[in-house]
TILO-178147 format. One record per residue: x, y, z of N, C-alpha, C in turn; residue in one letter. Coordinates in steps of 0.2 Angstrom, whole numbers, always signed. Example, Ala and Ser with C-alpha at 12.3 -4.5 7.8 and 13.67 -1.06 7.14 Angstrom:
// residues 2
- +66,-28,+39,+62,-22,+39,+66,-16,+39,A
- +64,-11,+35,+68,-5,+36,+64,+0,+39,S
//
This chain:
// residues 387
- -47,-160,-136,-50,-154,-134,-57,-154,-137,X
- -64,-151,-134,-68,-151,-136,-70,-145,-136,X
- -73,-143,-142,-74,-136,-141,-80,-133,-139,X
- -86,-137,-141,-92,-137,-142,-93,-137,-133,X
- -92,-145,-129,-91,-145,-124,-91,-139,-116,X
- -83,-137,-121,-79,-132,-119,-85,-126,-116,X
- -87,-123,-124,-90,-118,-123,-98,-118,-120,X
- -100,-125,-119,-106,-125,-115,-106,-126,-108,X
- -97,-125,-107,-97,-128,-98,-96,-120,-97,X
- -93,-115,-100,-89,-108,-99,-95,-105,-100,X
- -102,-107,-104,-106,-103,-104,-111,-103,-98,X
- -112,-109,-94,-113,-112,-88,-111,-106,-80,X
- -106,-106,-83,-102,-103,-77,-104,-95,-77,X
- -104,-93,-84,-105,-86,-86,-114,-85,-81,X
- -117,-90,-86,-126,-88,-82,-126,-89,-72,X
- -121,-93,-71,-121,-92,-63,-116,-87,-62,X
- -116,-83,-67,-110,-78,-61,-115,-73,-63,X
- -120,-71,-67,-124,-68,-68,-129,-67,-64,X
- -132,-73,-64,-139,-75,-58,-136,-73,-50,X
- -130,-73,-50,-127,-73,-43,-126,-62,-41,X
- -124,-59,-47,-123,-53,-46,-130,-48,-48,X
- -133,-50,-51,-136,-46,-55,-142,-45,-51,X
- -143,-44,-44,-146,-42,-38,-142,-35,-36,X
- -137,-34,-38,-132,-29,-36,-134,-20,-40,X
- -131,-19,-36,-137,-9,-41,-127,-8,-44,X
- -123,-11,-44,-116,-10,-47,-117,-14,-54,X
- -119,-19,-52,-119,-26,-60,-125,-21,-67,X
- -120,-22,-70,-124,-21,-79,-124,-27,-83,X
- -130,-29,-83,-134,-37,-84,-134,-34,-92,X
- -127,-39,-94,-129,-37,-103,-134,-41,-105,X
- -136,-39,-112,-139,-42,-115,-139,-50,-118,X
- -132,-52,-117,-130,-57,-120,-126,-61,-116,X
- -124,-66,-113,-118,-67,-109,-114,-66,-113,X
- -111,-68,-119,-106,-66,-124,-105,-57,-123,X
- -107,-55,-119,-104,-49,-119,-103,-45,-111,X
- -102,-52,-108,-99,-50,-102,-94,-46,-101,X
- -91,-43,-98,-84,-37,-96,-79,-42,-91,X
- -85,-45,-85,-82,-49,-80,-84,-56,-80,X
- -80,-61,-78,-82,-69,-77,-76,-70,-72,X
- -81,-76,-70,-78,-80,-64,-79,-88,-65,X
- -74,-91,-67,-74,-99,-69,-72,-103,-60,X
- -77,-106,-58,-80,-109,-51,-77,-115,-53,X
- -79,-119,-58,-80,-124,-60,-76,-124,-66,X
- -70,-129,-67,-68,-129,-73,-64,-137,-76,X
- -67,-143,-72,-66,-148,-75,-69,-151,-80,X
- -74,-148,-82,-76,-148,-90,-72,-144,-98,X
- -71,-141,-94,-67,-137,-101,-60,-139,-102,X
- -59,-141,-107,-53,-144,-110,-52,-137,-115,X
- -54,-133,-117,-50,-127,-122,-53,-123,-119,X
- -49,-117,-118,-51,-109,-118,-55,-105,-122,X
- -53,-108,-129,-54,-104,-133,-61,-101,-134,X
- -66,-104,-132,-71,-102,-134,-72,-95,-131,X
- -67,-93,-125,-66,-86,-123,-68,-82,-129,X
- -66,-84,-135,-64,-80,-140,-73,-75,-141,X
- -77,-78,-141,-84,-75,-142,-87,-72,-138,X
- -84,-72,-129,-83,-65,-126,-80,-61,-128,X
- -82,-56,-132,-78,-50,-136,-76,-45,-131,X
- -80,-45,-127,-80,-38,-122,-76,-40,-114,X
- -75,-46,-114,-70,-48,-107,-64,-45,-106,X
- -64,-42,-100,-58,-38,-98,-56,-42,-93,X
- -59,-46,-88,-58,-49,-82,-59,-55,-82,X
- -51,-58,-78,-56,-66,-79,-54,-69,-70,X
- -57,-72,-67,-55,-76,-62,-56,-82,-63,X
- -52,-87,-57,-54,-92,-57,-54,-94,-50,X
- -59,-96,-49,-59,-99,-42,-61,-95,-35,X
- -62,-96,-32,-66,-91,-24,-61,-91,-17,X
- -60,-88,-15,-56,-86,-8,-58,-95,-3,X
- -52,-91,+2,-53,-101,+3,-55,-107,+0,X
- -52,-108,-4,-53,-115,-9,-47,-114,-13,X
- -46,-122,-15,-42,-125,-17,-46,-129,-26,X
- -40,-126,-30,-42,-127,-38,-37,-130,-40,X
- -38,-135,-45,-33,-140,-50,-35,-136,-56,X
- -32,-134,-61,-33,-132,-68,-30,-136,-74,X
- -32,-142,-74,-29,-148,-79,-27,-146,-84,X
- -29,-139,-89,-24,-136,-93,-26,-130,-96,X
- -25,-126,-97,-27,-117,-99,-25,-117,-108,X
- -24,-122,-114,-24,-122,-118,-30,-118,-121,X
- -28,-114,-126,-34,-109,-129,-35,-104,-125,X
- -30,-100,-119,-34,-95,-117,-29,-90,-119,X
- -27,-89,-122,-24,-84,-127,-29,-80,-132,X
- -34,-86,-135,-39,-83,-137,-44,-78,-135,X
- -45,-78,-127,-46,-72,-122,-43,-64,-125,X
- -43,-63,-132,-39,-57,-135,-39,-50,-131,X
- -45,-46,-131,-47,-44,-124,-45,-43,-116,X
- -43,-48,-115,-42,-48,-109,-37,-45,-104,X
- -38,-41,-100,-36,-36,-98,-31,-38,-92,X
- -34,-41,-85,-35,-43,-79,-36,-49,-77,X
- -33,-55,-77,-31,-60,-76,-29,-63,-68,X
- -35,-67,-65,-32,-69,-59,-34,-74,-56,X
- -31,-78,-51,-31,-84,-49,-33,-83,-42,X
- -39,-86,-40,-41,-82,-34,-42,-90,-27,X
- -43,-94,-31,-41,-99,-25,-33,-101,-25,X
- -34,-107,-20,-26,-111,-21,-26,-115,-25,X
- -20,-111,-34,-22,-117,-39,-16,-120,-40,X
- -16,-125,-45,-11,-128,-48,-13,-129,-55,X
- -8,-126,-59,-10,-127,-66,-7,-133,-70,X
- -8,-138,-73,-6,-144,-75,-2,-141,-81,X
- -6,-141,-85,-2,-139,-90,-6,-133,-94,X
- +1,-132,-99,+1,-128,-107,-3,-120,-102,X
- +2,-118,-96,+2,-111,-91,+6,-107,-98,X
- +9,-109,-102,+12,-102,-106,+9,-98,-111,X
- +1,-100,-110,-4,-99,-113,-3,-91,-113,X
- -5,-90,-104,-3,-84,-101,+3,-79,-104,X
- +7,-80,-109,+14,-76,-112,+11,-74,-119,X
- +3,-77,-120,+2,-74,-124,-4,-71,-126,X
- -6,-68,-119,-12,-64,-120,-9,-56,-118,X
- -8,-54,-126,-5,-46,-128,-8,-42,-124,X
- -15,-42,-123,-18,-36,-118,-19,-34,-110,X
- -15,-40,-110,-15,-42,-100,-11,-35,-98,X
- -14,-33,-93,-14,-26,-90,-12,-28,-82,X
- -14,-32,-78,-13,-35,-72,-13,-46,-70,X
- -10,-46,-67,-10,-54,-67,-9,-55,-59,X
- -14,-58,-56,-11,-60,-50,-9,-68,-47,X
- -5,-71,-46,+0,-77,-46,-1,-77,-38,X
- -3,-75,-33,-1,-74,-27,-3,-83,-25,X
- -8,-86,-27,-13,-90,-26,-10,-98,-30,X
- -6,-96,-35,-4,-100,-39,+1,-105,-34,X
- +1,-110,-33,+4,-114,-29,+11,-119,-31,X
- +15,-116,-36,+20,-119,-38,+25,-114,-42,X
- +30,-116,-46,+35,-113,-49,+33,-111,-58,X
- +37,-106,-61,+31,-104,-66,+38,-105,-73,X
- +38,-107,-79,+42,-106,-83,+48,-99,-83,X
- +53,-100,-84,+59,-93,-86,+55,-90,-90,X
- +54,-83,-87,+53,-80,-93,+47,-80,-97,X
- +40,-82,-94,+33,-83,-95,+31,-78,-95,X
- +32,-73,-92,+28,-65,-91,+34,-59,-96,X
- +37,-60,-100,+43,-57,-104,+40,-53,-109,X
- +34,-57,-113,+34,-57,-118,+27,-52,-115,X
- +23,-50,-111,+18,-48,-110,+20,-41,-111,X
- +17,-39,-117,+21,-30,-116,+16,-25,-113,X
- +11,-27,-112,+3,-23,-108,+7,-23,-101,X
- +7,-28,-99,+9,-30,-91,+10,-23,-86,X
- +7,-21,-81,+8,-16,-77,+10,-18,-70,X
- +5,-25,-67,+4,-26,-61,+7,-33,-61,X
- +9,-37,-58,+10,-42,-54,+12,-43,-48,X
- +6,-50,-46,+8,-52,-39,+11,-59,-39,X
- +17,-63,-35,+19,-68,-36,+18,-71,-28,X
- +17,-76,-27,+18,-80,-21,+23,-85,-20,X
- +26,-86,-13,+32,-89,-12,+34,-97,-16,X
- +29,-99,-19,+32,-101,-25,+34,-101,-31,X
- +33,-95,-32,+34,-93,-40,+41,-87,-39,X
- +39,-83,-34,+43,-77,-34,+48,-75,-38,X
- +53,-79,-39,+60,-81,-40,+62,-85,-45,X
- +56,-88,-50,+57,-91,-57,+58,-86,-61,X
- +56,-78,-61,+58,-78,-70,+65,-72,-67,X
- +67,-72,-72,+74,-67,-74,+74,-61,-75,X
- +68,-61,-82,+65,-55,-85,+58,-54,-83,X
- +57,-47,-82,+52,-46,-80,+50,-41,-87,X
- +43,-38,-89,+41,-36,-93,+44,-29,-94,X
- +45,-27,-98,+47,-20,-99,+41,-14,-96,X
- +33,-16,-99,+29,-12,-97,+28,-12,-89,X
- +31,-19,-85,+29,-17,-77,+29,-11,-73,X
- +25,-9,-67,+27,-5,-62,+23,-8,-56,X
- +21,-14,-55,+19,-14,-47,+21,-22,-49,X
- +25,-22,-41,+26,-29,-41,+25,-30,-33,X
- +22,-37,-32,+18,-39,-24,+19,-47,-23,X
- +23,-46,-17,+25,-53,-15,+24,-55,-6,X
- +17,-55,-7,+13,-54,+0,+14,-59,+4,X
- +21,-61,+6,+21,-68,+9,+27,-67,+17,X
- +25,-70,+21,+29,-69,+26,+37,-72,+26,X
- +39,-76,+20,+45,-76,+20,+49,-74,+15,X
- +48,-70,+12,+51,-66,+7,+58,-61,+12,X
- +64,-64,+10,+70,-62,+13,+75,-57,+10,X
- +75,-57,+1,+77,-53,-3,+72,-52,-9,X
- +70,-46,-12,+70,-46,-19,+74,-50,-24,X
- +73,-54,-28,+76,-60,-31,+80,-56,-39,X
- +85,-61,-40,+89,-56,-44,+88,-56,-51,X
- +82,-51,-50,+79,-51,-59,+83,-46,-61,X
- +84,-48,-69,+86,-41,-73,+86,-34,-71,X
- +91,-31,-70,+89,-24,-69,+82,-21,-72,X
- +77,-17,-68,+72,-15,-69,+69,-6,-70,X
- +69,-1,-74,+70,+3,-74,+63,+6,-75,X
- +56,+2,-75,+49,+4,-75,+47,+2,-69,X
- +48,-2,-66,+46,-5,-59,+44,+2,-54,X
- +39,+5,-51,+38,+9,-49,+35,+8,-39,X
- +30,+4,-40,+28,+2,-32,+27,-5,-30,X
- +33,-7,-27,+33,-13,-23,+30,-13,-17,X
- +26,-20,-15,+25,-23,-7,+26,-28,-7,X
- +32,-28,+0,+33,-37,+2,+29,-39,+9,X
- +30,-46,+7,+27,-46,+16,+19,-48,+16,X
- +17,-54,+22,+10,-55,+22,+10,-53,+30,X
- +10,-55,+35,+10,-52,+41,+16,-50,+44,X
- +21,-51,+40,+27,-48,+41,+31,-50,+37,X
- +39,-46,+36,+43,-51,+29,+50,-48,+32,X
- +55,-53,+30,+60,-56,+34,+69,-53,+32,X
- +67,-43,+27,+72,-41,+27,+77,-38,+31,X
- +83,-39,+29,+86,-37,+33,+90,-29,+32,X
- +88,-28,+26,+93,-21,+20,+87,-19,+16,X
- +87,-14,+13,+86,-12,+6,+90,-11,+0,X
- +96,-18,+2,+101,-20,-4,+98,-21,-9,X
- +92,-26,-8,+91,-30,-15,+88,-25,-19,X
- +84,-19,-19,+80,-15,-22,+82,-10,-27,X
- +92,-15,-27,+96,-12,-34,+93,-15,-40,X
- +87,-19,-40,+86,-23,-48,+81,-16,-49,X
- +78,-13,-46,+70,-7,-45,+75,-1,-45,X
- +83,+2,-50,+82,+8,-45,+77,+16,-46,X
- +75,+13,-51,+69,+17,-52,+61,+18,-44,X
- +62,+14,-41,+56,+12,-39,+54,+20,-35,X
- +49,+20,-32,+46,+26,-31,+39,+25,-23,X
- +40,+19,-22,+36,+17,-18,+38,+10,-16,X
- +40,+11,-8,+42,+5,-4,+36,+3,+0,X
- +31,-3,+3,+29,-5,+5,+28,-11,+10,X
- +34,-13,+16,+36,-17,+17,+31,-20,+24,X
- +26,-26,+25,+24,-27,+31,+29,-29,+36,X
- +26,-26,+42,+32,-28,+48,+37,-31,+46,X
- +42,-25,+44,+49,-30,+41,+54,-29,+48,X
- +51,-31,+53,+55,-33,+60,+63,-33,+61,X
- +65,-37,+54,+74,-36,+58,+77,-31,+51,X
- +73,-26,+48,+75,-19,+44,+78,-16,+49,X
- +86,-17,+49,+89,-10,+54,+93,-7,+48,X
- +92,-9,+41,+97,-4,+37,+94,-2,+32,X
- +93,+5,+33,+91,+9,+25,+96,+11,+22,X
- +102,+9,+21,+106,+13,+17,+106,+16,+11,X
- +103,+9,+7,+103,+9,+1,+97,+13,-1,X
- +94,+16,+5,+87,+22,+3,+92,+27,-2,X
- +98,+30,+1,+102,+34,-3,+103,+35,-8,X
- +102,+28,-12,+104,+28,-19,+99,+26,-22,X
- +93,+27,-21,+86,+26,-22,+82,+34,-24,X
- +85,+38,-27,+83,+43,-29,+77,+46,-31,X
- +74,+41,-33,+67,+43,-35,+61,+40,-30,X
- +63,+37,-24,+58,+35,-18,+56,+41,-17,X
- +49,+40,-16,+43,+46,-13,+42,+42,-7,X
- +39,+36,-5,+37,+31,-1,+41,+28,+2,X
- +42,+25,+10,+45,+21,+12,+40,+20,+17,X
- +36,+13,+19,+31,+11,+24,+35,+7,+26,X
- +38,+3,+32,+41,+0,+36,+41,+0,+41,X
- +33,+1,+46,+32,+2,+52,+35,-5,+55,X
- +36,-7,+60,+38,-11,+64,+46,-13,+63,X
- +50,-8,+59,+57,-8,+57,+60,-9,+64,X
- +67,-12,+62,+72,-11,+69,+77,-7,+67,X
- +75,-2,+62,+79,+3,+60,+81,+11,+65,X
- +87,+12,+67,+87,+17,+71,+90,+23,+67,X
- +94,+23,+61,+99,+27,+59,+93,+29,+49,X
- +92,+36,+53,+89,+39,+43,+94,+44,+41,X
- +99,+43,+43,+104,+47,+39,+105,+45,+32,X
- +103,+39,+29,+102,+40,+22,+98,+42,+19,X
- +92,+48,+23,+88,+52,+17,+91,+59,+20,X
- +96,+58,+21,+101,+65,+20,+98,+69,+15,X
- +93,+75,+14,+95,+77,+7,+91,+77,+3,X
- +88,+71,+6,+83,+65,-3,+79,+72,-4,X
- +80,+70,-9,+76,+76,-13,+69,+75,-15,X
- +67,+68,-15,+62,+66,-19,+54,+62,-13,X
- +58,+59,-9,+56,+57,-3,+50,+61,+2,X
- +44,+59,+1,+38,+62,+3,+35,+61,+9,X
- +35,+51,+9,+31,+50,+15,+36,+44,+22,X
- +36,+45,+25,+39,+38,+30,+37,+36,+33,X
- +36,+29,+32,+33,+26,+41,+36,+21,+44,X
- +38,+23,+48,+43,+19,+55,+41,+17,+60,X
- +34,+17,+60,+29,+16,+69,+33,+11,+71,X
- +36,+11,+78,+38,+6,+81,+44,+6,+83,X
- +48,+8,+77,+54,+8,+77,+58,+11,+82,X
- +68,+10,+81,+72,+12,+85,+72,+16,+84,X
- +70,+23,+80,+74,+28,+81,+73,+33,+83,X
- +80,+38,+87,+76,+42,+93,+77,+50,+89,X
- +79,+51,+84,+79,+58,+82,+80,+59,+76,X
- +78,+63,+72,+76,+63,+67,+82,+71,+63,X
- +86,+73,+66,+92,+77,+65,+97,+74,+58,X
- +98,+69,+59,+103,+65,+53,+100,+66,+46,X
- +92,+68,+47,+91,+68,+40,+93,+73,+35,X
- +92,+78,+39,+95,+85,+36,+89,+88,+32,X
- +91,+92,+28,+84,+95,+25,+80,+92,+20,X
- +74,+89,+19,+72,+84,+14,+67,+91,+13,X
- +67,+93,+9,+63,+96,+6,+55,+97,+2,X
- +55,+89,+2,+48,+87,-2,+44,+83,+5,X
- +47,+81,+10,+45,+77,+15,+37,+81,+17,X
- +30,+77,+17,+26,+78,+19,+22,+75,+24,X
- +24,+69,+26,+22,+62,+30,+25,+60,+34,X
- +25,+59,+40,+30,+56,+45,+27,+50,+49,X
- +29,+47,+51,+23,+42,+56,+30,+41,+60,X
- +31,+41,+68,+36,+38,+71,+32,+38,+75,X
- +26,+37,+77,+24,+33,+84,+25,+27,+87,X
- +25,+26,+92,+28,+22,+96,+36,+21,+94,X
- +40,+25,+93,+45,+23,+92,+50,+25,+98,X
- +56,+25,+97,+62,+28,+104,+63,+36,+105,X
- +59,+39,+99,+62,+48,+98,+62,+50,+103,X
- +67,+53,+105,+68,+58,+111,+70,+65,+109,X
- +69,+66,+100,+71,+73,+98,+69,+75,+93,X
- +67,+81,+91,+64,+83,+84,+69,+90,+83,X
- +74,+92,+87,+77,+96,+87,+78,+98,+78,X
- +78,+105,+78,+77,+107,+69,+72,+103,+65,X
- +68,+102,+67,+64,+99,+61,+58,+103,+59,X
- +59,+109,+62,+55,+114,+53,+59,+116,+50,X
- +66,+118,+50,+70,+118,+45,+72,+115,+39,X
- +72,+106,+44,+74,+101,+40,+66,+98,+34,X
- +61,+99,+36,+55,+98,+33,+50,+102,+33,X
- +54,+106,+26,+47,+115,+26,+40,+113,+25,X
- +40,+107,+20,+35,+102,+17,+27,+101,+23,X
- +32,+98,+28,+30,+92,+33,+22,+94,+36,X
- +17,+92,+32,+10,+91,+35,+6,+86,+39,X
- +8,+81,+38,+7,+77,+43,+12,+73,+47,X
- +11,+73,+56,+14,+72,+61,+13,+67,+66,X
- +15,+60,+68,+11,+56,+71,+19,+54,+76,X
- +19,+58,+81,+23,+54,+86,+21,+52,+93,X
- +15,+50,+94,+11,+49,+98,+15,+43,+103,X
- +14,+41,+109,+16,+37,+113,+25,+37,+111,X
- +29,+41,+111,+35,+41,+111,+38,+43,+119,X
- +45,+41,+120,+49,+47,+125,+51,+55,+125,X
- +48,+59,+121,+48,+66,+118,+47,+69,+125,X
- +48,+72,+124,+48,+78,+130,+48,+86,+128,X
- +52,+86,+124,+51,+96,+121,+51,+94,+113,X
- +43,+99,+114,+39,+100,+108,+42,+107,+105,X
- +45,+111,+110,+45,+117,+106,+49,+115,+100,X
- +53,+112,+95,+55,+113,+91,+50,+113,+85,X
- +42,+112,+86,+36,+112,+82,+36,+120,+81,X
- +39,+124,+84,+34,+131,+87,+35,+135,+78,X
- +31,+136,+75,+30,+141,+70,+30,+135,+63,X
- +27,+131,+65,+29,+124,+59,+21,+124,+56,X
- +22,+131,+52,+13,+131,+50,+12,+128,+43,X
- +15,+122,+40,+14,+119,+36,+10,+112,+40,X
- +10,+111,+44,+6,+106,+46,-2,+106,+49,X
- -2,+101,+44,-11,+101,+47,-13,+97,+49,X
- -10,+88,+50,-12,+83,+56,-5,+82,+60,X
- -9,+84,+66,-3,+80,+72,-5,+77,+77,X
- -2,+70,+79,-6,+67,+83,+0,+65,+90,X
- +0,+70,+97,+3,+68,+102,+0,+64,+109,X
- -4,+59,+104,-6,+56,+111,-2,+51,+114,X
- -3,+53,+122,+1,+52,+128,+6,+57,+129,X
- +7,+62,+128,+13,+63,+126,+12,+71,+133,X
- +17,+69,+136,+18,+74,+141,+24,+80,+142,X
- +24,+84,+138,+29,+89,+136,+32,+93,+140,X
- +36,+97,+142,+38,+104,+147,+33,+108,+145,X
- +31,+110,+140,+26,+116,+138,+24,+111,+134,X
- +17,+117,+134,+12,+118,+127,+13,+124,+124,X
- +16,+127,+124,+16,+137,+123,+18,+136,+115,X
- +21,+132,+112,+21,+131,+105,+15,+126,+99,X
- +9,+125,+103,+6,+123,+100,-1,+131,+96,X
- +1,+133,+99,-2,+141,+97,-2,+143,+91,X
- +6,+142,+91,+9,+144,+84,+8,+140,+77,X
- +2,+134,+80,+3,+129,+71,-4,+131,+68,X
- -5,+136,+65,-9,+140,+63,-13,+134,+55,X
- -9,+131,+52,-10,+126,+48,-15,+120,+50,X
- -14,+119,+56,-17,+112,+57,-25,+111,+57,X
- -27,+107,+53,-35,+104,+55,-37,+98,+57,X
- -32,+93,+60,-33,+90,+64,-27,+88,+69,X
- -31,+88,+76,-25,+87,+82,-29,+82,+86,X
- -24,+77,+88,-25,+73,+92,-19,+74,+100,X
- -25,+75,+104,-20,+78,+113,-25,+73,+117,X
- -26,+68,+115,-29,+63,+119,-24,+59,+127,X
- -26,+57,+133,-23,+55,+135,-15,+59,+139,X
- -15,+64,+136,-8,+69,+137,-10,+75,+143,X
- -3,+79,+144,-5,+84,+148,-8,+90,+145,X
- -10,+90,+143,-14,+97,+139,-18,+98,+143,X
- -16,+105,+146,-24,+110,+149,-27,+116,+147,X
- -24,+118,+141,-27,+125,+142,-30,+126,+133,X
- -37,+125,+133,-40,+123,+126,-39,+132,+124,X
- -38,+137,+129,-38,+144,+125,-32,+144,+119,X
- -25,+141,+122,-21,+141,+117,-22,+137,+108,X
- -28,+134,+109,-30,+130,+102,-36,+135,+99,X
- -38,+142,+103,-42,+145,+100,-39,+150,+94,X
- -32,+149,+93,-27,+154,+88,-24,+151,+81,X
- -30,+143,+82,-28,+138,+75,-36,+140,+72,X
- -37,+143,+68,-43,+144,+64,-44,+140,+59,X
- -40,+137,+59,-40,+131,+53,-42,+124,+55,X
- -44,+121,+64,-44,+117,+68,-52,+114,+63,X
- -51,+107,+64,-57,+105,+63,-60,+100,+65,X
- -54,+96,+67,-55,+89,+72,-51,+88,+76,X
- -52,+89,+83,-48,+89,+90,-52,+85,+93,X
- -46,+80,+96,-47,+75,+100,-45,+78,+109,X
- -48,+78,+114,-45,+79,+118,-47,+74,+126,X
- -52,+66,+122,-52,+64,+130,-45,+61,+131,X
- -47,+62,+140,-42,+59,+143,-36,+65,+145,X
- -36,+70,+142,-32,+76,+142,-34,+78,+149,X
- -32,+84,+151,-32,+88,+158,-36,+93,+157,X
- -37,+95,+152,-42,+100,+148,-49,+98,+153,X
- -52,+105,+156,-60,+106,+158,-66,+105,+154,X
- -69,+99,+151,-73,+101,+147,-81,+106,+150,X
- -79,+105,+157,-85,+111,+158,-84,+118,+160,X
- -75,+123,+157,-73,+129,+156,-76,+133,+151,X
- -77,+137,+152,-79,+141,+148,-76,+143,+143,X
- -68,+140,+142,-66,+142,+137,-65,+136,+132,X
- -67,+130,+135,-68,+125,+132,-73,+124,+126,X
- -79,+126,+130,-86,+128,+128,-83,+133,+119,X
- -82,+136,+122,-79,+142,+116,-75,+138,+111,X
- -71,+134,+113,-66,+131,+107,-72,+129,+103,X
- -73,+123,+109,-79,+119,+103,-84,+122,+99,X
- -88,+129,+100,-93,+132,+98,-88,+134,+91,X
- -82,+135,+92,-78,+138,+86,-79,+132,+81,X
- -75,+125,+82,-75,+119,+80,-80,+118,+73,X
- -87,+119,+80,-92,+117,+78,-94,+122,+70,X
- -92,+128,+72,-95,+132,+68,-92,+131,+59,X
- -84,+128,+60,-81,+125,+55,-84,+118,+52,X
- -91,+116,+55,-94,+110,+51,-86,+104,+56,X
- -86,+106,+60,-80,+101,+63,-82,+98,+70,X
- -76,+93,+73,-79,+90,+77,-73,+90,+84,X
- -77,+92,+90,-72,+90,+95,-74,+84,+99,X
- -68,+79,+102,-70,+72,+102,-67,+74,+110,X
- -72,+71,+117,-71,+72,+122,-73,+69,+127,X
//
């Protein structure tokens, strides 16, 4: 290993990532390259030891490599000396040759991303990082270590065949998970027994989800995103005391009754789903401010009537028995009635809170007088009617 080498190939890369940003009104062009904050190593088959890291006193960030491209890292000896370093990431498709457990020993690593890294990682490599908050793994690594850091809380396995969370240690810091690159391939929320602390679910189109059970014993979930689910049964947020926001766009399910009273629920997303009933749900969700069940089979809206905690609702397409309950959402400041039967813009002159209404494609007159009138209200709110 050559250090002298080393540090004139690192100092190389430091002035090209300078000369490359220092056009930007965000970049602070320090006085010194040794006192960069950020670096980007392009180029790293000249460097046989990290170490000269060590004279970047101020690095908190280090990449390696640039989006679409492929990197070989013949060995990361000496990046330990990186004492500093905060943020650690592998931005092309790399393979590390050797002496990767360098990485187990940079005490102030704060986030690490692995998504990129194109192989399997030593047991137990990330254990020893006590900083550790963020990590990402990619379908090669996911499933090598056992232990995972105590300081954790966000774990990202952005890959289309992720089928379980993998059986690490029980995890009692783990806070917000996302699986999934254009979809991901669960079929439960079993495995999320290693997380039960977790607090935030993430999952892209996870297409064969037909079972939340295990939501129930998830206690401290606020978050469940899982739009494109084949989930039709939420009777296991019976209750949940904790549970804030859901998204199920797409989804089987046709009524939202099983859940029973969730009293922190503020989010809901079931567009495009099967709903055919909202029956009780101001009771069930005193919280509930935003509302998206737009293009479903709904048909009575009245169970909305007097649900003045809500301030977005979006019913586009959506062809109801009445409107005569839309008067009463006194809270709202935005509504989307695009595309639906809605004709009578008088009944939205009793929401003085409105600020952004959508109405093309509605039944609605935009050249009634009492149209004119909404909108002059809208307008007068710094708000906008869309028509």
């Amino acid at each position: 290993m050559d250090y002298s080498k080393s540090k004139a190939a690192i100092a190389e890369q430091a002035a090209l990532y300078t000369q490359k940003y220092k056009k930007y009104a965000w970049f602070h062009e320090p006085a010194s390259l040794y006192d960069l904050d950020t670096l980007k190593l392009l180029q790293v088959r000249k460097i046989t030891t990290y170490e000269p890291l060590k004279e970047f006193t101020s690095l908190k960030k280090l990449e390696f490599g640039t989006t679409d491209s492929s990197m070989t890292i013949p060995d990361l000896a000496g990046l330990e000396a990186a004492e500093s370093l905060e943020h650690l990431s592998f931005i092309s498709k790399s393979t590390i040759k050797k002496n990767i457990e360098a990485l187990s020993k940079l005490k102030k690593l704060q986030s690490l991303q692995l998504f990129y890294v194109r192989h399997t990682l030593p047991d137990q490599l990330l254990a020893p990082l006590k900083s550790l908050k963020s990590v990402s793994f990619s379908k090669y690594n996911y499933d090598s270590q056992t232990v995972l850091p105590d300081s954790l809380e966000t774990v990202s396995m952005s890959f289309d065949e992720i089928v379980n969370i993998p059986a690490f240690a029980p995890h009692q810091g783990v806070k917000q998970v996302s699986l999934g690159g254009q979809t991901c391939q669960l079929e439960s929320l079993d495995s999320f027994r290693v997380f039960p602390e977790v607090e935030e679910i993430r999952l892209i189109a996870p297409k064969k989800l037909a079972d939340l059970s295990y939501a129930a014993e998830l206690r401290k979930l606020r978050v469940l995103d899982a739009n494109f689910a084949a989930a039709a049964d939420l009777s296991p947020f019976s209750g949940h005391g904790s549970i804030e926001e859901i998204r199920l766009r797409g989804s089987s399910v046709e009524q939202v009754h099983d859940m029973g009273v969730c009293p922190n629920l503020k989010t809901l997303y079931l567009e495009k789903s099967k709903l055919k009933s909202i029956e009780g749900i101001r009771e069930q969700f005193p919280q509930l401010e935003l509302l998206w069940i737009w293009e479903t089979p709904l048909k009575d809206l009245q169970p909305l009537t007097g649900m003045h905690s809500l301030k977005n609702l979006d019913l586009t397409k959506l062809k109801p028995e009445s409107w005569d309950f839309i008067s009463t959402l006194t809270g709202l400041e935005v509504l989307d009635l695009c595309k639906t039967s809605f004709s009578d813009p008088g009944l939205l002159l009793e929401l003085p809170r409105l600020k952004k209404l959508r109405l093309s494609g509605s039944n609605a007159d935009p050249h009634s007088g009492v149209y004119k009138e909404l909108e002059d209200a809208i307008l007068n709110r710094n708000g906008e009617l869309i028509h």
